[in-house]
C-alpha positions in Angstrom: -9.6 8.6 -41.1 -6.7 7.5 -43.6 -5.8 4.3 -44.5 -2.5 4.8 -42.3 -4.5 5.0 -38.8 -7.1 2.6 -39.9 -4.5 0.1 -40.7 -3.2 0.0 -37.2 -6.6 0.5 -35.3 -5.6 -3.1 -34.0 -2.8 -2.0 -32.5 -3.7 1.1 -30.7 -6.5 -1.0 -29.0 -4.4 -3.7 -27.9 -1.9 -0.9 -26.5 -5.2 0.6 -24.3 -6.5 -2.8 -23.2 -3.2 -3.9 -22.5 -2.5 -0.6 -20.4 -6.0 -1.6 -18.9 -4.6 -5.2 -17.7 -1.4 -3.6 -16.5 -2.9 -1.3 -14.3 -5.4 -4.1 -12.7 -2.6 -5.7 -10.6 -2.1 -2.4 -8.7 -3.7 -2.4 -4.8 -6.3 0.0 -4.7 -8.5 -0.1 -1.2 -10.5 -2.9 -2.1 -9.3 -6.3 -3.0 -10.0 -7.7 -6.5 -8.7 -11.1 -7.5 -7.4 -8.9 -11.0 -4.9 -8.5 -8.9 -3.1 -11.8 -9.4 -3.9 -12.2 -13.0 -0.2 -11.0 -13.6 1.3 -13.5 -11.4 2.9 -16.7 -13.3 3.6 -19.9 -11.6 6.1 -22.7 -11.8 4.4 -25.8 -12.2 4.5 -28.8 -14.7 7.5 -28.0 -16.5 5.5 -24.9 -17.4 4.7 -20.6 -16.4 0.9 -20.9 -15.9 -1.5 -18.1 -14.3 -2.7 -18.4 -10.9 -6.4 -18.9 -12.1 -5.5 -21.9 -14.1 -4.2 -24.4 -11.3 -6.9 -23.5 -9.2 -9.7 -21.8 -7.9 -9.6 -18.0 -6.7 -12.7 -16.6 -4.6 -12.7 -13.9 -2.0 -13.3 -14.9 1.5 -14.2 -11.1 3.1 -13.7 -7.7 1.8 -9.7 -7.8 2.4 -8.7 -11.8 2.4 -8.6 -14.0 -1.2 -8.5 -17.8 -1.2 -6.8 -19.9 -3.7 -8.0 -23.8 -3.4 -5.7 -25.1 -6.0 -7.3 -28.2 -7.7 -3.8 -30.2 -7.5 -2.8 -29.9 -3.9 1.1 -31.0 -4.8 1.0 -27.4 -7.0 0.2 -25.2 -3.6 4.2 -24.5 -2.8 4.9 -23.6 -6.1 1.4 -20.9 -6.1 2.9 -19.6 -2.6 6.5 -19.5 -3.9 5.5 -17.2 -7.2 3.4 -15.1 -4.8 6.1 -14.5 -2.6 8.3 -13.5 -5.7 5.5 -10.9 -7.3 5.8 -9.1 -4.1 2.1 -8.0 -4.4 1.9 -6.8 -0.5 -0.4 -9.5 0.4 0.4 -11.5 3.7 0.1 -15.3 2.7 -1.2 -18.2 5.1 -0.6 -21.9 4.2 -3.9 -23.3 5.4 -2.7 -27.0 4.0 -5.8 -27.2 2.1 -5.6 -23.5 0.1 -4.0 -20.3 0.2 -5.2 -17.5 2.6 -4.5 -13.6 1.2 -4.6 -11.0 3.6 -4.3 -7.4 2.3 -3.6 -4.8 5.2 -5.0 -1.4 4.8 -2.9 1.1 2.5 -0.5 4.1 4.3 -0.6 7.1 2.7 3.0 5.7 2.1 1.8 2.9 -0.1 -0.6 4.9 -1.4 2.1 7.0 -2.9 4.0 4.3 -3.6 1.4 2.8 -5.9 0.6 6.4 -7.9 4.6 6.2 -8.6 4.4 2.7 -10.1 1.0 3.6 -12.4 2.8 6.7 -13.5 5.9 4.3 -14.8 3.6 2.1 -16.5 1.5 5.1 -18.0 4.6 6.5 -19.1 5.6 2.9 -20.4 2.2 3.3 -22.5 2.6 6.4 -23.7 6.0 5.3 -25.0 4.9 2.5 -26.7 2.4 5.1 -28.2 4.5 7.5 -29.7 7.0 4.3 -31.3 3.2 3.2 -33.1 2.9 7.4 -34.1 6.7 6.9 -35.1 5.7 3.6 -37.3 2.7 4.7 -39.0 4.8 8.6 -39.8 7.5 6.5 -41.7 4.8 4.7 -43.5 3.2 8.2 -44.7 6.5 9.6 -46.1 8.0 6.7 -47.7 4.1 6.4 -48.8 4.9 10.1 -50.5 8.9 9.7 -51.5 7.5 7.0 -53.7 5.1 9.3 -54.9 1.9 7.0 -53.8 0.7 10.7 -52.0 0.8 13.8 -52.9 2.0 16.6 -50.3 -1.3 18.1 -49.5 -2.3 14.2 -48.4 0.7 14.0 -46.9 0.1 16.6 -44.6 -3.3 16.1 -44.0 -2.2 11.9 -42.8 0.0 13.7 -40.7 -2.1 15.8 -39.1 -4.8 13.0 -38.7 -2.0 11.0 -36.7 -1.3 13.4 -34.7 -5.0 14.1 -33.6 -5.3 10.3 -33.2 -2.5 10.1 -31.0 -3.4 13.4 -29.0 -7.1 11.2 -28.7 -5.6 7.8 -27.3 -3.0 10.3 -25.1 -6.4 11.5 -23.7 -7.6 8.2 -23.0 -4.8 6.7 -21.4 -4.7 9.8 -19.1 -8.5 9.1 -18.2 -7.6 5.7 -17.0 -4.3 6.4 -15.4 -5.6 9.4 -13.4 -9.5 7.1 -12.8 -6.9 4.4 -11.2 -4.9 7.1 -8.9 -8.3 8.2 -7.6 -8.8 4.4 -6.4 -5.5 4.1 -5.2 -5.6 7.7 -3.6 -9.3 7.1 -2.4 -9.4 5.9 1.6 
């Protein structure tokens, strides 16, 4: 591997894991409290996630509870549910938060494969600008003469298998997620 891809390792893996992360919040038929690690809440003067201002635990295989440790913080928790739009049906039970999630249509279902292929497609974008990065690097790398044009083309061709490898990977997890989502 060339110094050009090895360089940016980092970022590729921060691109899948991030991907990973994205792809959590999406409903599959069984609840997860991954779910609302993307939500952000208005409290303090601050954005904070849900699993900092309190405690999240599953009640039954399609309800989560949220006991929030400050009591006074509960509204603003409902409130920034309300506004991720996550499907849930919330219940104020004065002391904590009561998720319910109602089965999935085959509506929702297909709903939900729509949004992972936007954000896999978001990926793969943000891919192909790192491909983009790391191919300027290689041929201002040989315009100043630091290569010569048998390395040049074999960097290239190393990027381009690394990129056709971490394509395949994304693919695995995007299409391992619609089967979740897809699965009854």
């Amino acid at each position: 591997m060339n110094q050009y891809i090895s360089d940016r390792q980092s970022a590729f893996t921060q691109l899948e894991d991030y991907f990973k992360k994205d792809i959590a919040g999406l409903r599959t038929g069984r609840i997860n409290p991954a779910m609302l690690d993307a939500v952000q809440v208005e409290a303090y003067g601050t954005r904070s996630p849900i699993n900092a201002l309190g405690n999240i635990s599953l009640s039954d295989s399609s309800s989560i509870l949220i006991s929030a440790w400050d009591k006074s913080v509960l509204k603003d928790i409902e409130k920034a549910l309300v506004i991720a739009d996550l499907g849930f049906s919330i219940v104020n039970e004065g002391e904590r938060l009561r998720l319910s999630m109602p089965p999935l249509t085959e509506e929702n279902r297909r709903e939900l494969v729509k949004k992972l292929g936007v954000k896999f497609e978001q990926a793969r974008v943000e891919l192909r600008k790192l491909r983009d990065e790391i191919k300027t690097e290689i041929e201002k790398a040989f315009a100043a003469k630091e290569l010569g044009e048998d390395d040049k083309f074999r960097f290239l061709k190393e990027l381009e298998e690394e990129i056709s490898d971490r394509n395949n990977n994304l693919k695995e997890i995007s299409d391992k997620k619609e089967k979740d989502i897809m699965t009854i």
